[in-house]
C-alpha positions in Angstrom: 22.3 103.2 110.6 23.8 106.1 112.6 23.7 104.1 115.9 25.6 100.8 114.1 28.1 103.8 113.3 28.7 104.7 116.4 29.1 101.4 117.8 31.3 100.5 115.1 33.4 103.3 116.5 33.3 102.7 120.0 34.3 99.2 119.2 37.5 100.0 117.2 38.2 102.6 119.6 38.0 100.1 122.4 40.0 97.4 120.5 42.4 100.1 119.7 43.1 101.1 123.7 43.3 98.1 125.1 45.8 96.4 122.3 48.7 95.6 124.5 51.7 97.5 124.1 55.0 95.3 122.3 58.4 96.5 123.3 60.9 95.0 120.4 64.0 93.4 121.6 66.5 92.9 119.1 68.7 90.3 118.8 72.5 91.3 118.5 74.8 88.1 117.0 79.0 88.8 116.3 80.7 85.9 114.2 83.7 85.9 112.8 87.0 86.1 115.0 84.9 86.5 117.7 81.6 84.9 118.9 78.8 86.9 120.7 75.2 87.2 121.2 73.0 89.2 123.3 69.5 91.1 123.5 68.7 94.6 123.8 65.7 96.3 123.7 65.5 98.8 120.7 65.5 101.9 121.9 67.9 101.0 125.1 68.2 104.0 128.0 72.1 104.5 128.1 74.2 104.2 131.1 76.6 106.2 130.0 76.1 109.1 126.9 78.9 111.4 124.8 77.0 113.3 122.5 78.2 112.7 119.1 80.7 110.1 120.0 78.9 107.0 121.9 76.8 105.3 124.3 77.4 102.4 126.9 74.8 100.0 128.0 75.9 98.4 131.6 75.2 94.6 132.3 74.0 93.5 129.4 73.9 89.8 129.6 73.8 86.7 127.5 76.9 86.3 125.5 77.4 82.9 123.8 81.2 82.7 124.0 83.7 82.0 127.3 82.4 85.3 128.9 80.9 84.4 132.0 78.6 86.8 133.9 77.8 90.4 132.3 79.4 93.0 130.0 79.4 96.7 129.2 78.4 97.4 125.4 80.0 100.4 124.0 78.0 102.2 120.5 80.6 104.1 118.7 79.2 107.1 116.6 80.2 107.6 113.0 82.4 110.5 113.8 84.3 107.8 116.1 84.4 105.3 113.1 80.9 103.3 114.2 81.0 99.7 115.3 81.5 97.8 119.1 82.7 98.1 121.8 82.2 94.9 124.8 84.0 95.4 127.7 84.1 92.8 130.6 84.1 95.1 133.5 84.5 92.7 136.3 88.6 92.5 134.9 88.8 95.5 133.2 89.7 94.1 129.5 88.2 94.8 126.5 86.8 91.8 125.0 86.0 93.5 121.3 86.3 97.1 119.9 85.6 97.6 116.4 85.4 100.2 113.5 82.0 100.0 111.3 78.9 102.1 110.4 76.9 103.9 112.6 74.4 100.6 114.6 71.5 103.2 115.7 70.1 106.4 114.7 69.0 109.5 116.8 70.9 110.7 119.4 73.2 109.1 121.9 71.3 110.0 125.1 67.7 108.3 123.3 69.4 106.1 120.3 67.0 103.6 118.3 69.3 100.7 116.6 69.1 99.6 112.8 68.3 96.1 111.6 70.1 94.5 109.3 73.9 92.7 108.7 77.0 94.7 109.5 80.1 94.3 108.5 82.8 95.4 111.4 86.7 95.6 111.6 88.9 95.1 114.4 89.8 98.3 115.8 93.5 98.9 115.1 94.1 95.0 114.0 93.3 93.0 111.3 90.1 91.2 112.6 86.6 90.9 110.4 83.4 90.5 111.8 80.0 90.3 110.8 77.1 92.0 113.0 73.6 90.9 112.8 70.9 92.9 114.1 67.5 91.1 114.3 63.7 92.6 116.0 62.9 89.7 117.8 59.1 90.8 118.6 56.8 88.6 118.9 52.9 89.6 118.5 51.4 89.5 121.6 48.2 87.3 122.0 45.0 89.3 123.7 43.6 88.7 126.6 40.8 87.0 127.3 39.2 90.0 128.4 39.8 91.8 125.2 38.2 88.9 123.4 35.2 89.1 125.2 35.1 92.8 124.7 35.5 92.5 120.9 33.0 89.7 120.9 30.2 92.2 122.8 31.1 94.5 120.3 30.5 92.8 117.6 27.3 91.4 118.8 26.0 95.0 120.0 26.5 96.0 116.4 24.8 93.1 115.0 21.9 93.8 117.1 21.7 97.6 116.4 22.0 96.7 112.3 19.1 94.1 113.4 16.9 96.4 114.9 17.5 99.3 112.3 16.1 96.8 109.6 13.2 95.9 111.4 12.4 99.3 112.0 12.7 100.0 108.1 10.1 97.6 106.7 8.0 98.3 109.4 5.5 100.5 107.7 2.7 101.8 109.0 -1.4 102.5 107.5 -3.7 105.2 108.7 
């Protein structure tokens, strides 16, 4: 019983390590007077970071409206009044800047952004908007290798339990 332990062990452990890793990408869609939608992985690595005020992600592509090409997203802290900002840098003009709550959490130079449905405000204008904010991961299907790894395990434990009951009824006269 203490081997069938141990390899009950080893296999979690082993299952455990070689679990592929899922990055989240979240799925960011604008409706109302204007039209967007784009990706962005959770916890994004600004290109561009105010503490306490906001952060810029460069390039993001993706948007379902006329913008052609790529945009910089702006993150407005609360202390800022929240919400978007979407710049087409190419022409210099601001496609959308708005006033809402606070999208991530943590800090602006490592942020992490909230799911869930926003509702935004033009920035100095009379515009509404909604913001939704969905984790578009998907579960990652093993490897054949870790199949075959899970299988061994399970048959090396079913072997060890196995022998351990043969060795128990086995009993022995003098």
């Amino acid at each position: 019983m203490k081997h069938a332990a141990k390899l009950i062990a080893a296999a979690l452990l082993t299952s455990a390590l070689t679990a592929p890793a899922q990055a989240s990408v979240y799925t960011f869609n604008i409706s109302g007077d204007y039209v967007a939608s784009f990706q962005l992985r959770s916890s994004p690595t600004p290109n561009d970071a105010q503490n306490s005020s906001y952060f810029t992600v460069w390039d993001v592509s993706g948007f379902s409206d006329a913008l052609v090409g790529l945009a910089d997203v702006t993150f407005y802290n609360s202390v800022l009044g929240g919400g978007i900002g979407i710049e087409d840098y190419r022409v210099s003009r601001r496609l959308l800047v708005t006033d809402g709550p606070q999208l991530y959490s943590g800090s602006e130079a490592a942020p992490t952004f909230l799911t869930g449905t926003f509702a935004l405000t033009q920035f100095n204008g009379s515009g509404r908007y909604t913001l939704t904010i969905r984790d578009e991961a998907v579960a990652a299907v093993p490897e054949t290798v870790t199949w075959a790894m899970m299988l061994a395990g399970f048959g090396m434990i079913g072997f060890a339990a196995r022998r351990s009951q043969s060795v128990k009824t086995t009993v022995r006269f003098t």
